[in-house]
DONU-35542 format. One record per residue (C-alpha): z negated, x, y negated; residue in one letter. Coordinates in pm, whole numbers, plus 50000, padded with zeros to 5 digits. Layout:
<rs>
ZXYa/...
</rs>
This chain:
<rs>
500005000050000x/500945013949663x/498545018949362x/499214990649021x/500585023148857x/502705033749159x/503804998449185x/504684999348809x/506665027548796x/508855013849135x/509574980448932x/510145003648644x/512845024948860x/514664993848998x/514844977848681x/516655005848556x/518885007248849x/519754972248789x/520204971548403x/522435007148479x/524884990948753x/525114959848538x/525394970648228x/526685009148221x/523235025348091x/519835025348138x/516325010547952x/515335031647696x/511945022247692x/509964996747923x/506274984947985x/505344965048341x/502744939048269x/500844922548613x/498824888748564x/497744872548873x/500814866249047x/503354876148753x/505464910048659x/506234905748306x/508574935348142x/509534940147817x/512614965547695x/512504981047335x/515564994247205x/517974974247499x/521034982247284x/523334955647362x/526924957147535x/529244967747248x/531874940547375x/529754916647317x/528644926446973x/532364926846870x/532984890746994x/529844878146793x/530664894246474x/534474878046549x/532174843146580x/533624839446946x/531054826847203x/529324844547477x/527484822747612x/528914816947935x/529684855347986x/525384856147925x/524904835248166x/527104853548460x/525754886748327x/522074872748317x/522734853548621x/523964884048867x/520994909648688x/518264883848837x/520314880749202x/519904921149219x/516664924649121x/515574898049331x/517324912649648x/516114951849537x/512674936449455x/512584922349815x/514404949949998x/512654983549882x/509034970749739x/508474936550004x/507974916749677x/508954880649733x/510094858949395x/509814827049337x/510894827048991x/512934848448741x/513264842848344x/515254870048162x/515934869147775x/517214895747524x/516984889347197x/520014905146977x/518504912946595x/515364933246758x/517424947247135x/514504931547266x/514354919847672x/512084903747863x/512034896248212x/509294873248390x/509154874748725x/506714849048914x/505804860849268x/504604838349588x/501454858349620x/499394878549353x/500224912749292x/496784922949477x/499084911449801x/501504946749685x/499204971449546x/495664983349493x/
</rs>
């Protein structure tokens, strides 16, 4: 059984993996949160996909390219989650908010985190 801080820095590590094979680069800086039976991360300077930024300043929608992007990112950490650390996920909520390249990812477990690490 891993340590909280060993089990932090393994979320921290596929996290990164996912946000690199999905997006081209890594997190610049992240912070793991546990409460109860809840990973919470947060992602300072998450620059965003230039593409995208050039199709917002046009005032073209992304919406629906957001939600595939968003949509595949959860599917992969859910599987990695599952498949290296035994971590099974009930829920997933991921957000990043443009003007600050801001992210935040809530991840609700089916048992507490005590179940994963000491």
């Amino acid at each position: 059984m891993l340590s909280l801080s060993e089990l932090r820095q393994e979320i921290m590590r596929i996290n990164n993996q996912v946000n690199t094979e999905h997006y081209g680069y890594g997190v610049k800086s992240q912070k793991v949160y546990f409460v109860n039976d809840e990973i919470i991360l947060i992602m300072a300077h998450n620059k965003r996909i230039t593409a995208l930024e050039v199709l917002d300043k046009q005032g073209h929608s992304t919406a629906e390219v957001h939600h595939v992007l968003l949509s595949n990112f959860k599917k992969r950490l859910v599987a990695l989650l599952d498949q290296e650390l035994g971590i099974k996920v009930s829920f997933i909520s991921k957000d990043y908010d443009s003007p600050t390249e801001t992210a935040t990812t809530v991840i609700r477990l089916h048992d507490p985190i005590s179940t994963f690490a000491v």
